[in-house]
N, C-alpha and C positions, 0 to 999 in steps of 0.2 A: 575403456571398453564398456559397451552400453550393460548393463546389469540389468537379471532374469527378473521378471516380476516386480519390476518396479513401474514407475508413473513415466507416461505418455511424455507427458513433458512438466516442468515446475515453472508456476507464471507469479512473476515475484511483483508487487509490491514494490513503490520505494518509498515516497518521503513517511519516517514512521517507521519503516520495519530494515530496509537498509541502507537509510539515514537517517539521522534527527533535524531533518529540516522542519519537523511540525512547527516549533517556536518560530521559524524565521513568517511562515506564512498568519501567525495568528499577530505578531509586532507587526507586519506588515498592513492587517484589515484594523488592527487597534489605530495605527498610528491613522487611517485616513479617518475611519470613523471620529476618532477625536478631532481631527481638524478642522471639523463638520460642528464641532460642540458634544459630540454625542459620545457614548460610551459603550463598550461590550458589556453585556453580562453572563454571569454564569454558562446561561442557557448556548448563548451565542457561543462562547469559545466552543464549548461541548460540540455544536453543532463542526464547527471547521475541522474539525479532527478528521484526515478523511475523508474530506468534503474535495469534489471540485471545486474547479477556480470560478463556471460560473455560478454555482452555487455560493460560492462564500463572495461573490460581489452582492448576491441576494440578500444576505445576510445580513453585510455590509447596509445595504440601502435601506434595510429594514431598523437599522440602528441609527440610521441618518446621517448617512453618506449624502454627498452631494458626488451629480455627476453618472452619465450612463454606466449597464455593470460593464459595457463592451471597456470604457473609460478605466472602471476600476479594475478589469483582469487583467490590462496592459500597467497598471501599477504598479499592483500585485505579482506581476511575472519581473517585472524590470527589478522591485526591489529585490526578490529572493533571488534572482539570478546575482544580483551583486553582489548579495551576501555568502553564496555558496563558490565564488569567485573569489574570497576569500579564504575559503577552506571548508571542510564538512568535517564533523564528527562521522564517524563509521558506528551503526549497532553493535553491539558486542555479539560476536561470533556472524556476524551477517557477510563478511567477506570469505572466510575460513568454507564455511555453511555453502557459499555459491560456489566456491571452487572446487568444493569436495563433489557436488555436482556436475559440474562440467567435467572432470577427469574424469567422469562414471560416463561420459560420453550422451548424458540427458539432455535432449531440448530446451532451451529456456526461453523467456520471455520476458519482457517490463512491462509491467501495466499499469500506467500512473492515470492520476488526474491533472498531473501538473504536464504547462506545455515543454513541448519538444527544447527549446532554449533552454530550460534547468534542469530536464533531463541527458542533455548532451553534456552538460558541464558536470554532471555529479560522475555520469559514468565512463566520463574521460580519466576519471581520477582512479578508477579500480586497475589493479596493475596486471591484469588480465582481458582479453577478448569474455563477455560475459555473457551478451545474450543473443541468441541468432535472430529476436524479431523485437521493437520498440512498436510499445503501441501508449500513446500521449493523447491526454485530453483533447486535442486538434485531433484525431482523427477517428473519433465516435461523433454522433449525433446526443445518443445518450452515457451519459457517465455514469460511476460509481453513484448510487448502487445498482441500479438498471445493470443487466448483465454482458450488456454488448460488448465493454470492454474486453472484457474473460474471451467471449463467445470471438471476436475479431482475433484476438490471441492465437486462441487453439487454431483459428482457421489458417493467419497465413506460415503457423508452422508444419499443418498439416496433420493435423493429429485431435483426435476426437476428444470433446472437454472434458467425457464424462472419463475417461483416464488420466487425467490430470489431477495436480497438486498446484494449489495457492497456498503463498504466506501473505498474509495481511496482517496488520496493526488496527485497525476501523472498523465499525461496525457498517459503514456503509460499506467496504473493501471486503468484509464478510458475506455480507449481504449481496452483494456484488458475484462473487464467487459461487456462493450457494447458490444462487436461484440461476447461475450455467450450468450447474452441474456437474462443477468439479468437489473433489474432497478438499479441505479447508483446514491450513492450521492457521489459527491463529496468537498474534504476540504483542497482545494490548501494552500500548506503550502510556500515554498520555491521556488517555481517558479508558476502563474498563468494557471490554465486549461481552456482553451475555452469550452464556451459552445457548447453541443452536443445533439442530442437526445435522449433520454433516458437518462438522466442525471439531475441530481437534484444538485446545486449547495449551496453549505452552508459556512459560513465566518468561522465557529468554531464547534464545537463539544461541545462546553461549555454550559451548559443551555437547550441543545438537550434531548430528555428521549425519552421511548419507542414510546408513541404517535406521537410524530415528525417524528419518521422512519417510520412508519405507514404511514403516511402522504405522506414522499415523495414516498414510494415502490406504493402506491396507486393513486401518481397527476397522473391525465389527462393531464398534460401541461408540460413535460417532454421536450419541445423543444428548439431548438437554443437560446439562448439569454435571458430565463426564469431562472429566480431563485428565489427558495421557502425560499431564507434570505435574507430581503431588505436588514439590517444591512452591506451586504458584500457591499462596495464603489465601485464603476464604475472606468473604466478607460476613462480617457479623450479623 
C-alpha cells in the first residue's frame, strides 16, 4: 500500500550501489589499456567510478588504448556482461532496501550508465519484479552526470523529479541526480563523494528500511558537510 508523504518515486543506481560490479568495469579498462602498453593511474581509476561507458572508453584512450572508444565500449560491455553471467555480489541491504520499497507500493526506476545487456543480466537475478521503468546508457544522449538520466526516469514513470529520491554510489551519479532535482542519498562505495546539497549521505544501505528513505527524501538539512549516518567515519 503506497505510504503518506513519501517520494514520488526512488530512481536507483546500480553498478556500485546495488551491485559491486565497479571492479569488474575498472579490470575490464585496466586490462585494454595495458594491452596497448599503457597503464591507469590513480587519477584514471577515480575517474571510472561512476563513469559512463562512453566516458571510461575516454579515458581509456587517454591512457593509450588503441582502437575507437565506439571499439572500446563494446569490449568493455562484452567483458562485464560475462563476468556478471557469472554471478554478482549483492550490496549489503541493497536487496532487502528495494523490496522494502516495492511492498510500500513506490515507483521505481534503474538508472545506469551501463548498457541494457548487463543490466538485463544483473537484474534478472533479483528474485523479485523490481523496477517499473529501466533507463541504460543506450537511451540518453547525455549521461551521468548531465542530468538527463534522472530527468528521462521521472518522465516515463510519470511522476515529477523534484519528488523523487536517488540512491547513488558516484559522484558523477550525485551529481547527476542533484542537478534534476531530485533529493539524493548517497552510499560511496569505492571512491569517497563530497558532500553536497541536496544530498544525504549514508555509510551502507545495510539496516536502511523504508522509514530511513523517508527520512532522508524529507531532511531539511540536506547541506554541505551534513550527514543523516553518524556511523559513516570522517576523514582526517
Amino acid at each position: 500500500m503506497p505510504v503518506a508523504r513519501a517520494p514520488s518515486a526512488v530512481l536507483w543506481d546500480l553498478d556500485g550501489t546495488i551491485v559491486d560490479t565497479e571492479p569488474h568495469f575498472l579490470r575490464s579498462v585496466a586490462s585494454i589499456v595495458a594491452r596497448a602498453g599503457g597503464a591507469l593511474d590513480e587519477g584514471d581509476r577515480r575517474e571510472l567510478v561512476g563513469a559512463n561507458l562512453w566516458d571510461m572508453a575516454a579515458t581509456a584512450i587517454r591512457a593509450g588504448a588503441r582502437g575507437s572508444a565506439a571499439e572500446i565500449v563494446e569490449e568493455i560491455v562484452e567483458s562485464v556482461t560475462r563476468r556478471v553471467r557469472d554471478g554478482v555480489e549483492w550490496r549489503p541491504g541493497a536487496l532487502e532496501l528495494l523490496g522494502g520499497v516495492r511492498a510500500a507500493g513506490i515507483p521505481t526506476a534503474l538508472v545506469t550508465g551501463s548498457f541494457r545487456r548487463i543490466a538485463e543480466v544483473v537484474v534478472g537475478g533479483i528474485p523479485f519484479v523490481a523496477f517499473d521503468a529501466v533507463v541504460t546508457g543506450e537511451d540518453v544522449v547525455r549521461g551521468k552526470p548531465d542530468p538527463q538520466p534522472y530527468l528521462r526516469a521521472a518522465a516515463l514513470l510519470g511522476v515529477d523529479i523534484r519528488g523523487c529520491l536517488v540512491i547513488e554510489d558516484s559522484v558523477a551519479g550525485v551529481r547527476s541526480g542533484v542537478a534534476a532535482g531530485a533529493a539524493v542519498v548517497a552510499v560511496p562505495g569505492a571512491v569517497d563523494v563530497p558532500a553536497v546539497q541536496g544530498c544525504t549521505t549514508w555509510h551502507s544501505l545495510a539496516g536502511k528500511d523504508l522509514s530511513s528513505l523517508v527520512a532522508a527524501w524529507r531532511a531539511p538539512d540536506r547541506l554541505p558537510g551534513r550527514t543523516s549516518d553518524r556511523t559513516r567515519p570522517t576523514s582526517a
